[in-house]
C-alpha positions in Angstrom: -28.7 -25.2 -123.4 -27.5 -22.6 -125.6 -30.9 -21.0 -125.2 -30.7 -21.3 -121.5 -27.4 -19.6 -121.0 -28.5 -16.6 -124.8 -31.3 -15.9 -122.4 -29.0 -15.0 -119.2 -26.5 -13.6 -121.2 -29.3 -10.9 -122.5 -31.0 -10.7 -119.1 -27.6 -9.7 -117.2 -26.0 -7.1 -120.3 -29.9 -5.7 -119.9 -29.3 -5.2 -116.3 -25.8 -3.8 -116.5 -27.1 -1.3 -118.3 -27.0 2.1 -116.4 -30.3 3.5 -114.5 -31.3 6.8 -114.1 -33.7 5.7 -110.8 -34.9 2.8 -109.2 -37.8 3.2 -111.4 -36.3 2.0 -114.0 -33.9 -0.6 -112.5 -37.1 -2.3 -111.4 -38.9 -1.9 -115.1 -35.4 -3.8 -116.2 -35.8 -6.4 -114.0 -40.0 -6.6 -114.5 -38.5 -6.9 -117.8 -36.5 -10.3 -116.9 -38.8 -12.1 -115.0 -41.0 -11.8 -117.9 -38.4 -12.8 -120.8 -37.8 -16.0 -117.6 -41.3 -16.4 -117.6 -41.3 -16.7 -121.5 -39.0 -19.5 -121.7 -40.5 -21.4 -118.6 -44.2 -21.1 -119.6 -43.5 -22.3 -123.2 -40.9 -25.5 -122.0 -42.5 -28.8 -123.0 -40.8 -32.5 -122.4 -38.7 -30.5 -119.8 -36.5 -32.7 -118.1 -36.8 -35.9 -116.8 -40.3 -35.6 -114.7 -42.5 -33.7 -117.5 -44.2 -36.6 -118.3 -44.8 -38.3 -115.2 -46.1 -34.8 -113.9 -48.5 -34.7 -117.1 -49.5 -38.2 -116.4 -50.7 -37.3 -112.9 -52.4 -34.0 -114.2 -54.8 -36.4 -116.4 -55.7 -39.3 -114.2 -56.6 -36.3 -111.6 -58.7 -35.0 -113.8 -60.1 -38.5 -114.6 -60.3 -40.3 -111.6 -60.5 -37.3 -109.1 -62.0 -38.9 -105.9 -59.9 -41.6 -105.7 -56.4 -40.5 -106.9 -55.4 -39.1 -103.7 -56.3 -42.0 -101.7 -54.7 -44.2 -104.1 -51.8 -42.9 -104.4 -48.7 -40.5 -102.6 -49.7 -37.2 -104.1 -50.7 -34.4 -101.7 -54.0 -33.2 -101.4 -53.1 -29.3 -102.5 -51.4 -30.5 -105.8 -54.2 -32.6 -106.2 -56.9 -29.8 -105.7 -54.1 -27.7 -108.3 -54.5 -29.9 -110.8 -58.0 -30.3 -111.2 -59.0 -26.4 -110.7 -56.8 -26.4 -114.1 -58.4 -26.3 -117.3 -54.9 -27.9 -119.5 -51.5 -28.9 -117.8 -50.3 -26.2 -120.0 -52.4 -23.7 -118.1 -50.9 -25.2 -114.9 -47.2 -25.1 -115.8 -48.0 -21.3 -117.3 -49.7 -20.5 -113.7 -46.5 -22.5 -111.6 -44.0 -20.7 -114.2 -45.9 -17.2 -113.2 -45.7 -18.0 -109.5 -41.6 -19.5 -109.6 -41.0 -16.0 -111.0 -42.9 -14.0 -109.4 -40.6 -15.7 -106.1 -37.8 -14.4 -107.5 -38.8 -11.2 -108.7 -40.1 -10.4 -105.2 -36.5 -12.3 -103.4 -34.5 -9.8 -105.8 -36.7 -6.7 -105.5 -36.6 -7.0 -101.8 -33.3 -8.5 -101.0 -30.6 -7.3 -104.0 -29.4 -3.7 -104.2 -30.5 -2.5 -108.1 -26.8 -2.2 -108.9 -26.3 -5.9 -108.3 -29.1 -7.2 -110.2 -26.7 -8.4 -112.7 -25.2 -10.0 -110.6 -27.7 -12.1 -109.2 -28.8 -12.8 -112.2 -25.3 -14.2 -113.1 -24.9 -16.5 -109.7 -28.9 -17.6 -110.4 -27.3 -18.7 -114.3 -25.2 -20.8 -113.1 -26.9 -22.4 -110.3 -29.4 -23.3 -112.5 -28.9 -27.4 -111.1 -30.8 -26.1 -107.5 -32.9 -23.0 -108.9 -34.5 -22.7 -112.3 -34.2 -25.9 -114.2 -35.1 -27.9 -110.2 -38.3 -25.5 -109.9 -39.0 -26.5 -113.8 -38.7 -30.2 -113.2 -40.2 -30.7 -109.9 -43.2 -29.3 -109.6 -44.6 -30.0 -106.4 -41.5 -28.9 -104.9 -40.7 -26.0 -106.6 -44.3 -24.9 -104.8 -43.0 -25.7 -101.4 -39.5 -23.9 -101.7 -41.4 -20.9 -103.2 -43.7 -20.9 -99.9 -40.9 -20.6 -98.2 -38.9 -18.6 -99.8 -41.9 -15.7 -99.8 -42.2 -16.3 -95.5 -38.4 -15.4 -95.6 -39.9 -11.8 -93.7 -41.8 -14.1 -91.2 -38.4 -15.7 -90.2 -37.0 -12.7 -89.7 -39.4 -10.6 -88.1 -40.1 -14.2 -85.7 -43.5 -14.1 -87.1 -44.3 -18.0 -85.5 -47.8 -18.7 -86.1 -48.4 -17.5 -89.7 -44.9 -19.4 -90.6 -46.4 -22.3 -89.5 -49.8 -22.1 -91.1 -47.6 -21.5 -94.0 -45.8 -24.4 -93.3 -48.4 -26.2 -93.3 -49.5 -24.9 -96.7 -46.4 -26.1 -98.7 -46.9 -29.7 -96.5 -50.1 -29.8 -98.8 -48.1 -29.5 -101.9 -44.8 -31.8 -101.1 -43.8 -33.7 -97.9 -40.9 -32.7 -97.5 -42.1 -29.1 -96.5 -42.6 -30.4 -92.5 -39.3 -31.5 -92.4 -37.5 -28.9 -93.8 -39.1 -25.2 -93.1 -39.0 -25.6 -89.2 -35.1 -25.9 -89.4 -34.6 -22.1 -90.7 -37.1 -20.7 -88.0 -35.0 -22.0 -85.2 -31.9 -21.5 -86.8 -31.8 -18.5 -88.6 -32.3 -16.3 -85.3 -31.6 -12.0 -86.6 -29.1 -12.5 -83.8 -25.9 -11.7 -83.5 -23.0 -14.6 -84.6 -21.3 -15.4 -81.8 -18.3 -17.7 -80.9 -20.1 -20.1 -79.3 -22.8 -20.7 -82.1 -19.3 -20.7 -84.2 -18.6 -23.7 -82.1 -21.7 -25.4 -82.0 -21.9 -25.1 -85.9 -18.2 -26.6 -86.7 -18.8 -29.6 -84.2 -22.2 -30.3 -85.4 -20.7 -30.3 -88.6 -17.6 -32.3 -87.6 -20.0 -35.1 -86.0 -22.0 -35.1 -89.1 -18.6 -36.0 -91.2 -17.0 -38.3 -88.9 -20.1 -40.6 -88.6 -21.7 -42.2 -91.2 -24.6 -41.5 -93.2 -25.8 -45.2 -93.0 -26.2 -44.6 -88.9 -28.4 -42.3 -88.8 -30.4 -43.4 -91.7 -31.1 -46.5 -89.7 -32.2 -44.2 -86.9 -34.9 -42.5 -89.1 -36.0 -44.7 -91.3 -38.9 -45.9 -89.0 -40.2 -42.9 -88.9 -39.6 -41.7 -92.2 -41.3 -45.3 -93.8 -44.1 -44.5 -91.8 -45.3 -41.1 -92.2 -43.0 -40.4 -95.6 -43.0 -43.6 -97.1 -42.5 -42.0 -100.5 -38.4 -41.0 -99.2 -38.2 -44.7 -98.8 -35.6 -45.2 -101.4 -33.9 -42.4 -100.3 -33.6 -44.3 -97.1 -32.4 -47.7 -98.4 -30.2 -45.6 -100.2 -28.7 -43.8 -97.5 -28.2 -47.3 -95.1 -25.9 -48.6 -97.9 -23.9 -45.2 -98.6 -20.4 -45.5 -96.8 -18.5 -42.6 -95.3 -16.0 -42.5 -97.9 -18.4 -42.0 -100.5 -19.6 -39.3 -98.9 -17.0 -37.3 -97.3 -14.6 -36.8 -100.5 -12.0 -34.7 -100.8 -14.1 -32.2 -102.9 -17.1 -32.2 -100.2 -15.2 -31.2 -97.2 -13.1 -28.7 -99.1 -16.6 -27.0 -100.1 -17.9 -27.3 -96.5 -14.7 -26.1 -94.6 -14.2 -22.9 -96.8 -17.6 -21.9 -96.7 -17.8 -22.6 -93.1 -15.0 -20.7 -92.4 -15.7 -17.7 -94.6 -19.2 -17.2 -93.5 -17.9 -17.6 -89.8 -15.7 -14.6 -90.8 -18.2 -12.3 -92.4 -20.8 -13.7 -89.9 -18.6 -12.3 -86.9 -16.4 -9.3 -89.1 -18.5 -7.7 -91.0 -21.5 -5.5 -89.4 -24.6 -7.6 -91.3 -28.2 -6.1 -90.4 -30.9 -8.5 -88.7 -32.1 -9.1 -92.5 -28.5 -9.9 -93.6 -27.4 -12.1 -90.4 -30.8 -14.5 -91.3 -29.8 -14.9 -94.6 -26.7 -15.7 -94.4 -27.2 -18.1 -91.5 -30.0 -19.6 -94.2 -27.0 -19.5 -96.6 -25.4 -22.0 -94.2 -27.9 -25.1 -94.1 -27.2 -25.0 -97.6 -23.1 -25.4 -97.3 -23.6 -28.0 -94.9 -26.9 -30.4 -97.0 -24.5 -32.1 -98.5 -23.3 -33.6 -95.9 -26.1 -35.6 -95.0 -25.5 -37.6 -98.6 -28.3 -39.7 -99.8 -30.6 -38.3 -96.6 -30.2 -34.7 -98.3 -33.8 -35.0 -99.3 -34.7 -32.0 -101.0 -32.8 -29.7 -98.9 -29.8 -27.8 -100.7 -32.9 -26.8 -103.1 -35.2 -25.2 -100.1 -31.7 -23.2 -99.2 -30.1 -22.4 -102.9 -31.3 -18.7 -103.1 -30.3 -17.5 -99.9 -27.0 -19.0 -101.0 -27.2 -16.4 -104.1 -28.3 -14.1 -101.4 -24.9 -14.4 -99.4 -22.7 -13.7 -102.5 -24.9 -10.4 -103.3 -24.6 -9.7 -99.7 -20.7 -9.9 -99.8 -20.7 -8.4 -103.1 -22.1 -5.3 -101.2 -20.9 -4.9 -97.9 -17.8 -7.0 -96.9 -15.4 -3.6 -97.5 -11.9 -6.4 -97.5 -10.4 -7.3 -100.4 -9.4 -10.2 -99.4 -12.1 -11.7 -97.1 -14.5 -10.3 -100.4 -12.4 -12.2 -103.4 -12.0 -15.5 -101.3 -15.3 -15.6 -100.5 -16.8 -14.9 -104.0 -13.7 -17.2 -105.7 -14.5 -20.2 -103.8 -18.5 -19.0 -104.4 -17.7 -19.1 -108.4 -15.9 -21.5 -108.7 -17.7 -24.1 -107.0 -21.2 -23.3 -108.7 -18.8 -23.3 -112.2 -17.8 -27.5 -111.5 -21.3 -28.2 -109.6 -23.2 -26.9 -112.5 -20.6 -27.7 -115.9 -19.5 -30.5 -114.6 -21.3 -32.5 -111.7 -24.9 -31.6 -113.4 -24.4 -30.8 -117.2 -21.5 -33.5 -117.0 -23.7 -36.4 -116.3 -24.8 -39.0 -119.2 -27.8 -38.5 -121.1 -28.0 -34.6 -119.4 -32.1 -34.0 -119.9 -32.0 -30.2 -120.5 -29.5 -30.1 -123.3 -32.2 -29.6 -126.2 -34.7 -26.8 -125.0 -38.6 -28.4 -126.7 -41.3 -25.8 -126.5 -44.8 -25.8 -127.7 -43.3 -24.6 -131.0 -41.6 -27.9 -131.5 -45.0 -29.8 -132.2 
């Protein structure tokens, strides 16, 4: 870890550097992505999937023909795989491609003068951004799709959001549950009191009933067509209300709720603004679906670091601005020091690269 957090520590004094242009502030943050791409190309015995993901890379390449038939893996990784010479070409080419994401979601969507900034919320939300998108390979694929057809959300782009939909289906599942959500939801309209209201008692409803319900409604169709989020399933039948609504979850949901309600309808957002920051949203309220949060605070974790930029930006009131990043810091501080690095036998604390062996 102390590599992890030496190399944010030089990417974000790099970018607080002054710039003379926006020729330079991008040639700084070129500059990051690459010194990222460094430590995520090199990584080996990352986590706790690098070997199962190396294991599937060489009986693709030894049975190819029959692994996908014989197994859950998606046809697109499959094809990945065995267009790649090494597994260390492929996690050099998936390491260039999970940059290259955020390169283009900071280039496009973060003033220059905030890079640092962004750079310092994407540190420490490392749990649902870099060291997820390290680990999960597949997946990180997926959320990068969709991450690049944030434009085609906003712009209501339907057909080419879908085929790109479709695209991340071939790489993880979970895609075709996930990225139609945003397209309906994340409308570049304005916020208005009754989607305010429709939000808090969707959310509400959510809390009050139990996970275990509406698992049991799903899980026929989930064990037939997704039979790999079967766990997750049984899982989720057997997890009780009080386990999932503790004192620490609602407090997170109700003061981001309520804050984002109040910069949603306060603050005068631009269509690109109001559709991140309703994205922002499905990521406050994935943990309340518990055990059936498959996936999904990952897919929405960067427009999440998106809503603190854009409050770091525009909202012009003290107060509304220091609550808003407060709660923002202080919750990624305990979900990432304590609720990921606290847990026994954390994978990431020694960083192995190629260099190791």
């Amino acid at each position: 870890m102390n590599v992890y957090f030496g190399l944010f520590i030089i990417i974000i004094l790099i970018n607080l550097l002054p710039s003379q242009n926006k020729q330079i502030a991008n040639a700084k943050l070129v500059f990051s992505f690459i010194l990222i791409f460094i430590y995520a190309a090199i990584r080996t015995d990352h986590g706790l999937d690098y070997s199962s993901y190396e294991n599937m890379f060489n009986n693709i390449k030894n049975y190819f023909g029959t692994i996908y038939y014989n197994s859950t893996t998606e046809i697109g990784y499959v094809l990945l795989n065995k267009i790649m010479p090494s597994h260390r070409i492929l996690l050099v080419v998936l390491s260039v491609f999970t940059c290259y994401t955020y390169y283009w979601l900071f280039r496009n969507y973060v003033p220059p003068k905030f890079y640092w900034f962004a750079f310092a919320l994407m540190a420490i939300m490392g749990n649902t951004l870099l060291f997820f998108q390290l680990s999960g390979l597949r997946n990180a694929i997926a959320i990068n799709i969709m991450t690049l057809a944030t434009p085609l959300i906003i712009k209501r782009k339907f057909i080419p959001y879908i085929l790109l939909t479709v695209l991340a289906f071939t790489f993880h599942r979970s895609a075709i549950l996930i990225m139609p959500i945003p397209y309906f939801i994340a409308t570049p309209f304005e916020f208005k009191r009754k989607n305010i209201l429709i939000w808090s008692i969707t959310c509400i409803v959510l809390m009050v009933f139990s996970t275990s319900r509406l698992a049991e409604i799903i899980s026929p169709f989930i064990n037939t067509y997704f039979n790999k989020y079967s766990t997750y399933i049984e899982h989720a039948i057997e997890y009780e209300f009080s386990a999932k609504s503790t004192i620490l979850l609602i407090i997170f949901v109700v003061t981001f709720l309520f804050l984002s309600f109040t910069v949603l309808s306060q603050v005068n957002l631009n269509n690109t603004e109001i559709v991140i920051f309703k994205l922002s949203l499905l990521f406050i309220v994935s943990p309340i679906f518990g055990a059936l949060n498959i996936r999904m605070s990952q897919y929405f974790a960067p427009y999440f670091l998106l809503s603190g930029v854009i409050v770091m930006n525009r909202v012009k009131k003290p107060v509304l601005k220091n609550a808003y990043l407060g709660a923002m810091i202080i919750y990624l501080l305990y979900a990432f020091f304590i609720d990921f690095m606290g847990k026994p036998n954390f994978p990431y604390e020694i960083y192995h690269t190629i260099f190791d062996y």
